[in-house]
SEKE-928414 format. One record per residue (C-alpha): residue number from 1; residue in one letter; x, y, z. Coordinates in steps of 0.05 Angstrom, whole numbers, always signed. Layout:
N
  resi  resn    east   north      up
   NUM     a       X       Y       Z
...
***
This chain:
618
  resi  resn    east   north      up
     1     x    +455    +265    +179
     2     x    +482    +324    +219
     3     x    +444    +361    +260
     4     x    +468    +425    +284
     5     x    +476    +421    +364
     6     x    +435    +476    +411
     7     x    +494    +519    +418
     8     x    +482    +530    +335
     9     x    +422    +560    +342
    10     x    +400    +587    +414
    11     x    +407    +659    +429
    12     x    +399    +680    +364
    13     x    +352    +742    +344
    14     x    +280    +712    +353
    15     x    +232    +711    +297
    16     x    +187    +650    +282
    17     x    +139    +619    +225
    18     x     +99    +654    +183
    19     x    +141    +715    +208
    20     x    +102    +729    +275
    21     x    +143    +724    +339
    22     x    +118    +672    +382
    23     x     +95    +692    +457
    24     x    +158    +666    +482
    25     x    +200    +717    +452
    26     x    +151    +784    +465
    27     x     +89    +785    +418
    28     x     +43    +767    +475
    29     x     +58    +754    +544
    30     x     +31    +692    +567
    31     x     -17    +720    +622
    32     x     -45    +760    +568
    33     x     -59    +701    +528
    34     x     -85    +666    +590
    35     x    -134    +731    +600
    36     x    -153    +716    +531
    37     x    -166    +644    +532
    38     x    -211    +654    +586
    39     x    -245    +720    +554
    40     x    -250    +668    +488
    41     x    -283    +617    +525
    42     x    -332    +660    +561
    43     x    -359    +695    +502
    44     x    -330    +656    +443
    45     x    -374    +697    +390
    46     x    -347    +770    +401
    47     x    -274    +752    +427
    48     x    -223    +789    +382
    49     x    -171    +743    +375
    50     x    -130    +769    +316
    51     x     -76    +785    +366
    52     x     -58    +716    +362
    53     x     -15    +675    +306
    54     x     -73    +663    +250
    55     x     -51    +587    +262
    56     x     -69    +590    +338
    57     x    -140    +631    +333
    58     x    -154    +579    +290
    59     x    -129    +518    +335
    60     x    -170    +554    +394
    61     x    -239    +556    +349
    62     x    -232    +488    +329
    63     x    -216    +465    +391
    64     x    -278    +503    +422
    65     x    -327    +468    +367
    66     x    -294    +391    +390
    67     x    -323    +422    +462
    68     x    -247    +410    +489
    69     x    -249    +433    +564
    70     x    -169    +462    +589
    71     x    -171    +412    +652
    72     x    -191    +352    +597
    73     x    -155    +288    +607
    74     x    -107    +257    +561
    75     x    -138    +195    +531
    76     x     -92    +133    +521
    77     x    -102     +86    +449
    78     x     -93     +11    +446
    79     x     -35     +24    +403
    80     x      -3     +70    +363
    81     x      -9     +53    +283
    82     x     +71     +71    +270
    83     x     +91     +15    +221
    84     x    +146     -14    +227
    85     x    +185     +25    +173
    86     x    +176     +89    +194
    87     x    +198     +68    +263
    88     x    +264     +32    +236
    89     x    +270    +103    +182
    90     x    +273    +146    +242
    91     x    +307    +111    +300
    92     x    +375    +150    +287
    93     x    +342    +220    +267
    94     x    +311    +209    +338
    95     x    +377    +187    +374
    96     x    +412    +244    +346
    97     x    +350    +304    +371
    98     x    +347    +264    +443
    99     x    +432    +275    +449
   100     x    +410    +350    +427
   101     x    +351    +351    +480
   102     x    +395    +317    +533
   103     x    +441    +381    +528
   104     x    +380    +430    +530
   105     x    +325    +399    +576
   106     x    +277    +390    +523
   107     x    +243    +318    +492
   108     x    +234    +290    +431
   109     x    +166    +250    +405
   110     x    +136    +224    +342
   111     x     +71    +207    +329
   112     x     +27    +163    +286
   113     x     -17    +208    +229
   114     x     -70    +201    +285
   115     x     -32    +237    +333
   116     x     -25    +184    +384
   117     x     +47    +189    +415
   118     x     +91    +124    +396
   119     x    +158    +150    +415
   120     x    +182    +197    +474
   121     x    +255    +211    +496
   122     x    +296    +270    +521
   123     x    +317    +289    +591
   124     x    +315    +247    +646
   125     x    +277    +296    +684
   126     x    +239    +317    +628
   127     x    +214    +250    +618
   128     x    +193    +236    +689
   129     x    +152    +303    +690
   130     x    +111    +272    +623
   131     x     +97    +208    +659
   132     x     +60    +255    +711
   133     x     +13    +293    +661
   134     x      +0    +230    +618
   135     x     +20    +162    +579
   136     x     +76    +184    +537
   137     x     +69    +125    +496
   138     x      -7    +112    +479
   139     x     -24    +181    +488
   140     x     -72    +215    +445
   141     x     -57    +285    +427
   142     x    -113    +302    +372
   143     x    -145    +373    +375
   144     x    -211    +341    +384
   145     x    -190    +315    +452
   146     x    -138    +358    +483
   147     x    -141    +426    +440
   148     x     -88    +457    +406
   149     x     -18    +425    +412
   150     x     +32    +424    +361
   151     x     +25    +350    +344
   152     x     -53    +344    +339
   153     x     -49    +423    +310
   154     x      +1    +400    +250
   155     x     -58    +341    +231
   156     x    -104    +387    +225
   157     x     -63    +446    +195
   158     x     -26    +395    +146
   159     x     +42    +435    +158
   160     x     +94    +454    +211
   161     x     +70    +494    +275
   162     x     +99    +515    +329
   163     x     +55    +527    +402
   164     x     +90    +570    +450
   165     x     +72    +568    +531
   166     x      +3    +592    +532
   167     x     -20    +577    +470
   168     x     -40    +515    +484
   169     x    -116    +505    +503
   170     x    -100    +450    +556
   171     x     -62    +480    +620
   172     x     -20    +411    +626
   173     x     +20    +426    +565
   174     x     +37    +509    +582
   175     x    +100    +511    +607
   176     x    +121    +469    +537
   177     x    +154    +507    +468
   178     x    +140    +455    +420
   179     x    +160    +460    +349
   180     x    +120    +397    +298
   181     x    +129    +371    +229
   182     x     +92    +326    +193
   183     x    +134    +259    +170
   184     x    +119    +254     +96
   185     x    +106    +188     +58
   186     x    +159    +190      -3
   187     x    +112    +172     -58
   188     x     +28    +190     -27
   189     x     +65    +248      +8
   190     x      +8    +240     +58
   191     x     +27    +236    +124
   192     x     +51    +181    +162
   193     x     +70    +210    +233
   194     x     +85    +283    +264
   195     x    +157    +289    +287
   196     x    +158    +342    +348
   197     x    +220    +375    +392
   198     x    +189    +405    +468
   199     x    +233    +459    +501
   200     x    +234    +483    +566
   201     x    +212    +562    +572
   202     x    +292    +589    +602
   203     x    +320    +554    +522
   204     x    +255    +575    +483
   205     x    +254    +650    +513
   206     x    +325    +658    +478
   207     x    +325    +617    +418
   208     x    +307    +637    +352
   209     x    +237    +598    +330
   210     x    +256    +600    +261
   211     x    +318    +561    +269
   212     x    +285    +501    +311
   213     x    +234    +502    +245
   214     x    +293    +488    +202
   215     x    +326    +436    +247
   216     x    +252    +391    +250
   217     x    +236    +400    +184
   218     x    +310    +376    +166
   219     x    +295    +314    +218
   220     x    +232    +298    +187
   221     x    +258    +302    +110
   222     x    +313    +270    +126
   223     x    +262    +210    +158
   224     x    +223    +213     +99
   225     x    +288    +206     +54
   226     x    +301    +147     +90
   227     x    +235    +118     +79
   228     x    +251    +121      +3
   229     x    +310     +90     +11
   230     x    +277     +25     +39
   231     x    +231     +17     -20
   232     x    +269     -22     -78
   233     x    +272     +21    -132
   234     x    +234     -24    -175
   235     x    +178     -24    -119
   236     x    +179     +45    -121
   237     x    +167     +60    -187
   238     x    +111      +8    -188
   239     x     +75     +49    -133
   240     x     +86    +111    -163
   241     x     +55     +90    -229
   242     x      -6     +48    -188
   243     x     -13    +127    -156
   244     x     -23    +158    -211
   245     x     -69    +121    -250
   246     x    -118    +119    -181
   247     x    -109    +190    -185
   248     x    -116    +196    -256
   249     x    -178    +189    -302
   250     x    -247    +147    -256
   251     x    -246     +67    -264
   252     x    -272     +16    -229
   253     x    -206     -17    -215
   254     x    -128      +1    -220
   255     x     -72     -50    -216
   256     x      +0     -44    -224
   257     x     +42    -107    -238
   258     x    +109    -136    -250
   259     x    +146    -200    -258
   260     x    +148    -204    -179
   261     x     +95    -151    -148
   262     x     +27    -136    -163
   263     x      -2     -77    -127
   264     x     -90     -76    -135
   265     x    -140     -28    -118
   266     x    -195     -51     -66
   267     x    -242     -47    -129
   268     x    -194     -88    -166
   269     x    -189    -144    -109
   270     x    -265    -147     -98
   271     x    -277    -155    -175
   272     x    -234    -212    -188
   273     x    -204    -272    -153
   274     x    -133    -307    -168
   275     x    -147    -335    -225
   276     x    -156    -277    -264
   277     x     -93    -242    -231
   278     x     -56    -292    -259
   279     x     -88    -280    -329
   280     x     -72    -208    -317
   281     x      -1    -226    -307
   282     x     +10    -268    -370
   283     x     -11    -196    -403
   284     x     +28    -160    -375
   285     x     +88    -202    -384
   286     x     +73    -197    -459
   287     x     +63    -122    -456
   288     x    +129     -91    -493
   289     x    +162     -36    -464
   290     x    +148     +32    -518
   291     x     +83      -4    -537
   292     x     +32     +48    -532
   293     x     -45     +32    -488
   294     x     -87     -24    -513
   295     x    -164     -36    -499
   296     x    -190    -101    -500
   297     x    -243    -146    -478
   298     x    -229    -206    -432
   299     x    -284    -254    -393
   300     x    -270    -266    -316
   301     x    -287    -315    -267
   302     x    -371    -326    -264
   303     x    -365    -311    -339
   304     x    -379    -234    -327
   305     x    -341    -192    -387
   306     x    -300    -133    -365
   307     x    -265     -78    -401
   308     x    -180     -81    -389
   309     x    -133     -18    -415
   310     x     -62     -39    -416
   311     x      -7     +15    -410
   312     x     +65     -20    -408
   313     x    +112     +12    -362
   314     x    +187     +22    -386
   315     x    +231     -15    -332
   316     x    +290     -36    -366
   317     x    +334     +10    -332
   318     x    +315     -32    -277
   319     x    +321    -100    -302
   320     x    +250    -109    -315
   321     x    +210    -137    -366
   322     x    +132    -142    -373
   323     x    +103     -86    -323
   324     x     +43     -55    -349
   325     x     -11     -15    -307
   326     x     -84     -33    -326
   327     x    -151      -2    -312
   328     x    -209     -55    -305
   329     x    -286     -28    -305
   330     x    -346     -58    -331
   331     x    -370     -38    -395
   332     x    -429     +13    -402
   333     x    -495     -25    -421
   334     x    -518     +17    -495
   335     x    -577     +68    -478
   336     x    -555     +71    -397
   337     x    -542    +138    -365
   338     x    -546    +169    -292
   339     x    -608    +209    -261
   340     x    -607    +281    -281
   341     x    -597    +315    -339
   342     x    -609    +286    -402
   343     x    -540    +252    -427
   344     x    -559    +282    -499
   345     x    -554    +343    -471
   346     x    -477    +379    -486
   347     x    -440    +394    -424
   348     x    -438    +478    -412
   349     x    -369    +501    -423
   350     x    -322    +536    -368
   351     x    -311    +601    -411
   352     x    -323    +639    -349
   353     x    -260    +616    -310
   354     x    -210    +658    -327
   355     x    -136    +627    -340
   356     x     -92    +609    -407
   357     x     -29    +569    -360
   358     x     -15    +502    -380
   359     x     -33    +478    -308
   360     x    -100    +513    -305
   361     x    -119    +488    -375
   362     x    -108    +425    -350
   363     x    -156    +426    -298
   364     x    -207    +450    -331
   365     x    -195    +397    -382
   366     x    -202    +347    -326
   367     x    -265    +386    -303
   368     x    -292    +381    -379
   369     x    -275    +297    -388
   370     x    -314    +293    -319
   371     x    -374    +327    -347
   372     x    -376    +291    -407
   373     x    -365    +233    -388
   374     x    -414    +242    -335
   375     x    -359    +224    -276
   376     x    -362    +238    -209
   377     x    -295    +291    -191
   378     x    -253    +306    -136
   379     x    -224    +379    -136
   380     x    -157    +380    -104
   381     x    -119    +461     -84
   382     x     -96    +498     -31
   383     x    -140    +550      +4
   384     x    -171    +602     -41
   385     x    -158    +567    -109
   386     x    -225    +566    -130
   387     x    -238    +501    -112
   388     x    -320    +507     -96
   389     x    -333    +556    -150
   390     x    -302    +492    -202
   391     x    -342    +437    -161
   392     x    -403    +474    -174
   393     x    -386    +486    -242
   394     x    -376    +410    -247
   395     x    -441    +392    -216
   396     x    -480    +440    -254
   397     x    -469    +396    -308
   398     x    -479    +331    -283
   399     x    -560    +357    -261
   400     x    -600    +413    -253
   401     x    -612    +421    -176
   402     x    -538    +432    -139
   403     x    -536    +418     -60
   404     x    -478    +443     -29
   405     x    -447    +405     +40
   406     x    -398    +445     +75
   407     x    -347    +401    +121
   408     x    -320    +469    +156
   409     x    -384    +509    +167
   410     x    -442    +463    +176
   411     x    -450    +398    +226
   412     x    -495    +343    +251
   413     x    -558    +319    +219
   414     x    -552    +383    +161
   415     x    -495    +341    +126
   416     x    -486    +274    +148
   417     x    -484    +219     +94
   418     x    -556    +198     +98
   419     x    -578    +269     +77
   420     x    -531    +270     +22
   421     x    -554    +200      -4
   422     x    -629    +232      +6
   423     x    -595    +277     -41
   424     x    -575    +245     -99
   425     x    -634    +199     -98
   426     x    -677    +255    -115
   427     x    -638    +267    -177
   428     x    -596    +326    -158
   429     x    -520    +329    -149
   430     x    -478    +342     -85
   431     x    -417    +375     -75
   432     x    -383    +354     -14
   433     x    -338    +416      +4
   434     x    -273    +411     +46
   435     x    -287    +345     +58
   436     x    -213    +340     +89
   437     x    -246    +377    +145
   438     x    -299    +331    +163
   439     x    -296    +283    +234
   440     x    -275    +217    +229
   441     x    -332    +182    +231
   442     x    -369    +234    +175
   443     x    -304    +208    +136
   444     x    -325    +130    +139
   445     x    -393    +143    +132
   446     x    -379    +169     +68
   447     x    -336    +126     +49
   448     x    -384     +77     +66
   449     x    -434    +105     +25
   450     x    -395    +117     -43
   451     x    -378     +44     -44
   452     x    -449     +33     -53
   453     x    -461     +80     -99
   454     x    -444     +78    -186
   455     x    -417    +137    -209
   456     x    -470    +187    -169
   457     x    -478    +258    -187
   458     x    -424    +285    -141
   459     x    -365    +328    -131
   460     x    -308    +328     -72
   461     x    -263    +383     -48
   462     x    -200    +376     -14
   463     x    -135    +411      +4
   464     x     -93    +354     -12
   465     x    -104    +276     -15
   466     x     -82    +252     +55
   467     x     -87    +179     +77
   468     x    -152    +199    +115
   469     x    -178    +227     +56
   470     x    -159    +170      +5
   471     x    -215    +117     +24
   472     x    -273    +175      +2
   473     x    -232    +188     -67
   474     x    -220    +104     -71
   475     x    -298     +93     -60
   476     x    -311    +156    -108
   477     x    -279    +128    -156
   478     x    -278    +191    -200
   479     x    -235    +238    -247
   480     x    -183    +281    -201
   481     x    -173    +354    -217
   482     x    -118    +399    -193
   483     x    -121    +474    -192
   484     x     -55    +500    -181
   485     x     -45    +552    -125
   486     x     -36    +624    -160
   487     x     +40    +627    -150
   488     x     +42    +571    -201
   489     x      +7    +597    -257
   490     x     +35    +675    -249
   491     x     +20    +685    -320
   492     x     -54    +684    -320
   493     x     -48    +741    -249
   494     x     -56    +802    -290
   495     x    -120    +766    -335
   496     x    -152    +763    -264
   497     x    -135    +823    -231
   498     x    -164    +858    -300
   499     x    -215    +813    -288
   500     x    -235    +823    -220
   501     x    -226    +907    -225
   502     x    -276    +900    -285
   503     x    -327    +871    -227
   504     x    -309    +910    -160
   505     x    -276    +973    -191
   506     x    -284   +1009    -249
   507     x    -281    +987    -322
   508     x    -235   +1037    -346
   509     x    -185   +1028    -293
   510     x    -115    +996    -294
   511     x     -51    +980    -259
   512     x      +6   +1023    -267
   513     x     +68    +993    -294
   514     x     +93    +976    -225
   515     x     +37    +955    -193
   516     x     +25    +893    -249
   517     x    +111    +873    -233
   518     x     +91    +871    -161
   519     x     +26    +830    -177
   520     x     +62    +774    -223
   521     x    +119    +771    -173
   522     x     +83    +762    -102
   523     x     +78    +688     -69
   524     x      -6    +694     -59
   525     x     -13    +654      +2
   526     x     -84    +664      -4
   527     x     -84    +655     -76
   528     x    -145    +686    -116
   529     x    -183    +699     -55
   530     x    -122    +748     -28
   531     x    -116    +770     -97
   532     x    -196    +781     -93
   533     x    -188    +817     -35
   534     x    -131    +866     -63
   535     x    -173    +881    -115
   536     x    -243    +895     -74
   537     x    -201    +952     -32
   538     x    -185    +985     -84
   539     x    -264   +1005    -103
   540     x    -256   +1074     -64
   541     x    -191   +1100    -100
   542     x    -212   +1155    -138
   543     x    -139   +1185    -160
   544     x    -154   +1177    -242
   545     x    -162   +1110    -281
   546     x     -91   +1084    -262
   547     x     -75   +1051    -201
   548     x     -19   +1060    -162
   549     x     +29   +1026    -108
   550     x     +13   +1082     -68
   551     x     -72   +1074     -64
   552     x     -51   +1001     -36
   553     x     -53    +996     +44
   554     x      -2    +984     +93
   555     x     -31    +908     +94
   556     x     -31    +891     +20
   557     x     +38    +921      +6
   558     x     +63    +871     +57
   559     x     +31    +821     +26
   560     x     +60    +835     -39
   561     x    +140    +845     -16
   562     x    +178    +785     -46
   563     x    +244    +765     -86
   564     x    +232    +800    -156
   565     x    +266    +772    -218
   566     x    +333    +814    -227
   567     x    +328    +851    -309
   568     x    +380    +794    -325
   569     x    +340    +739    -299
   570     x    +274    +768    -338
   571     x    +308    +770    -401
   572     x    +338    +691    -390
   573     x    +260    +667    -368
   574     x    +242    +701    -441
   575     x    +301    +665    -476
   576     x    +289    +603    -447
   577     x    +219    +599    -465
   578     x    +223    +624    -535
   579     x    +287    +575    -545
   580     x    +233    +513    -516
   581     x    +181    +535    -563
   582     x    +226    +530    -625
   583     x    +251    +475    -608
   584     x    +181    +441    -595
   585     x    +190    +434    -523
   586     x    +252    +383    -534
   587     x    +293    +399    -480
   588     x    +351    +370    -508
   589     x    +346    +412    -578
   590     x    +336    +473    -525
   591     x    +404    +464    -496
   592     x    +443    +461    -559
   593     x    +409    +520    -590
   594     x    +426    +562    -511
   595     x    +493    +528    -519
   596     x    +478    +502    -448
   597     x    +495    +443    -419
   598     x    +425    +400    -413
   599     x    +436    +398    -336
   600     x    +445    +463    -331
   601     x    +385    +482    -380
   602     x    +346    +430    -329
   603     x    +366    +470    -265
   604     x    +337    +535    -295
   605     x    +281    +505    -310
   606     x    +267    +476    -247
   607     x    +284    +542    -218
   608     x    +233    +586    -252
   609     x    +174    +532    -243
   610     x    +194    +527    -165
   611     x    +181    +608    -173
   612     x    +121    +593    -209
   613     x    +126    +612    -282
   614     x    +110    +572    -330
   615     x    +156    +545    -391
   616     x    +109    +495    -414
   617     x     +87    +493    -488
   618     x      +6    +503    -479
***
């Protein structure tokens, strides 16, 4: 690895994430953001704070709600939970950012996925002047305790941020420019630790923001490549296919197994005992690689009679023979069914979600097989994908009475897991919404309860499947379904803005020409809710039935300015796709009928999916 030293990248013009300039560089002073810290705190309800980074407000509410004072006290752990691996995986990433702080007066620390500092090096000085304020090994830095910080903001954010000055809540950390990543497991791609770079105010005023992004999120990939490389490749595989069969389809029990290493579900390892691993083994040294699933029957220990799929795995690139993955559950007794609605009753369809892309299809195939099959589900997507509107969907299928728990806007007693027990008991089904966002201990007591429960009438949405999330979808044991942010299924964007100007606008209206390019071609960071809102503003334009560029607002055009597709590149996404569908979606046919070399075909592919169109057969 070679990072680029300070001299690279200081004094360059300043302009930071998300395109805001931090205070540092002249979008707030910091006494202004001190006045409004302490304007925030003293009347928290009708504080303006949109003059702040988005990222920050939100750092400042949460912090607020955890009732985080600015004098609070930094809170020391037993121990940071940095395993080995990650420690060994980053040692000479952090050697080479502490010779790179050394030269600039600034520190380097990594964190556990708690937040709890395990590693802290830089200058001399530097160093001494942590030791003041508090641990710098054992420290906790979490949000709930201290505020916002870029290490306990990035765990709760789930993404780089940068804190400048007086942005932070607590006044111990606001002379410090810090700049976080999160440190990515290679295969859960949950996080294992935040990797963080502090400057001194004299280097932050004149460096550019965006270019001490690059160099941390370079550090951390690069820590996260290294991580890969310490899994055997055989291991890895194995884990990758145990992944996604936990994340796949609901069953009691997942286990992945080869010749040397058998990787089992908590399900799966209170279930059976070791003599019936080793009868699983014998099978799946028998399995043949090509073979397609088999079902079967087989009797465990204390006689009970279980149901075993068995999917070989093809390893013999690797020198292995006889890995399969197998699902275990216990057959359904003949007549049994769930509380709720009657199981002879056919599941509604979702006709009214609108969408035709392979990857939105899919979910609402996995939303369909949950329904069915009368699953519980877990609804994973990014902010503003839909992701209630489906759960609800889901659950209005499952029974007639729907109870919504929101992780974000509710608290206490009104949605702890008793109450959503109380729930289900009665019959009706509960969707637990943003349940990513819930404390700790809400986490675990779910958790808790879902072990207990057999496939209950309920529904869970997250932003993404993080480590502290994965016990809940474990315990849930239920059918996982991805909506895809918007940017990844641009071909279905003019079926909902027609959609949504139907509802808000006026039936007769429509998009000029333009105004549908600009629609297909924008990133949607807000996905259908920004789209939503694009649409809704557009109720008072009364200049005819088409719709211009020019009725949008200063705002929205912003949001949609992007990298368009050149006419050339337009007319190669069309080829390529019509080639694919002639040729059945064989790749390898599709090169020799471009006359492209398949690598080449491959890299175009993988280009216009990163953009977000979709070449996929439906």
């Amino acid at each position: 690895m070679n990072l680029s030293r300070a001299e690279d990248w200081m004094f360059a013009p300043a302009t930071s994430h998300h395109g805001q300039p931090p205070s540092a560089v002249g979008a707030i002073p910091n006494a202004d953001i001190h006045q409004l810290r302490d304007q925030f705190l003293a009347d928290p309800t009708t504080t303006d704070l949109s003059s702040l980074r988005p990222v920050i407000a939100r750092s400042w509410q949460r912090s607020l709600a955890c009732n985080v004072t600015t004098s609070g006290a930094f809170l020391e752990a037993s121990d940071p939970h940095v395993d080995e691996q990650l420690l060994l995986a980053a040692e000479p990433v952090l050697t080479e950012l502490e010779g790179l702080c050394i030269d600039t007066g600034g520190s380097v620390v990594l964190t556990d996925s708690d937040g709890t500092l395990a590693v802290f090096r830089g200058e001399p000085l530097e160093v001494r002047r942590a030791e003041r304020l508090f641990p710098i090994v054992g420290a906790r830095m979490g949000e709930d305790l201290i505020g916002t910080n870029s290490d306990g903001t990035v765990i709760e954010e789930g993404e780089a941020v940068q804190v400048w000055g007086a942005e932070h809540f607590n006044d111990a950390l606001q002379s410090s420019y810090c700049t976080s990543v999160p440190v990515r497991d290679p295969i859960r791609r949950s996080i294992r630790g935040v990797l963080g770079l502090m400057l001194p105010e004299d280097v932050a005023s004149t460096t550019n923001p965006r270019s001490l992004l690059l160099l941390v999120h370079g550090a951390a990939a690069e820590i996260t490549r290294r991580l890969a490389e310490r899994l055997a490749a055989r291991e890895q595989a194995l884990m990758s296919e145990y992944m996604r069969e936990v994340r796949k389809r609901g069953a009691d029990a997942v286990i992945a197994m080869d010749d040397r290493t058998t990787i089992a579900s908590r399900s799966a390892l209170s279930m059976l005992d070791q003599s019936d691993f080793a009868v699983l083994a014998a099978l799946a040294r028998n399995s043949q690689p090509g073979d397609n699933a088999t079902q079967r029957r087989l009797t465990v220990s204390g006689g009970r009679e279980v149901s075993l799929q068995v999917r070989p795995m093809d390893y013999r690139d690797l020198g292995v023979n006889g890995a399969a993955v197998m699902r275990v559950f216990v057959p359904t007794a003949p007549g049994a069914h769930t509380a709720g609605r009657s199981p002879s009753s056919p599941p509604r369809t979702f006709d009214s979600f609108v969408g035709t892309s392979t990857r939105f299809r899919r979910a609402l195939d996995a939303a369909a097989a949950a329904a069915s099959r009368r699953l519980p589900a877990y609804v994973v997507g990014e902010q503003g994908t839909g992701k209630l509107r489906l759960a609800e969907a889901i659950a209005g299928q499952l029974a007639d009475e729907v109870v919504k728990f929101d992780y974000l806007r509710s608290s206490g007693s009104a949605r702890s897991a008793a109450e959503v027990d109380s729930v289900l008991a009665r019959g009706a089904a509960a969707v637990l919404h943003r349940v990513d966002r819930a404390t700790a201990a809400e986490k675990e007591e779910i958790a808790d309860l879902l072990s207990l429960l057999d496939q209950p009438q309920l529904v869970v949405t997250t932003s993404a499947v993080t480590e502290d999330v994965l016990p809940i979808i474990s315990a849930l044991r239920g059918i996982e379904v991805t909506l895809p942010p918007l940017r990844e299924r641009r071909d279905d964007i003019l079926a909902l803005a027609g959609d949504l100007m139907r509802e808000h606008v006026r039936p007769d209206a429509r998009l000029s020409p333009k105004l549908r390019d600009a629609l297909v071609l924008a990133d949607w960071p807000g996905n259908i809710s920004q789209l939503r809102d694009l649409i809704t503003s557009l109720s008072h334009v009364e200049t005819g039935s088409e719709i211009r560029m020019s009725d949008l607002s200063a705002v929205h055009l912003r949001a949609l300015s992007t990298a368009r597709l050149t006419r050339l590149e337009e007319a190669e996404l069309q080829q390529i796709r019509t080639v694919l569908a002639e040729a059945g979606g064989n790749r390898v046919q599709a090169a020799s009928l471009l006359g492209l070399g398949r690598s080449t075909l491959y890299r175009k592919i993988e280009m216009y999916e990163g953009r977000g169109f979709d070449l996929e057969l439906g």
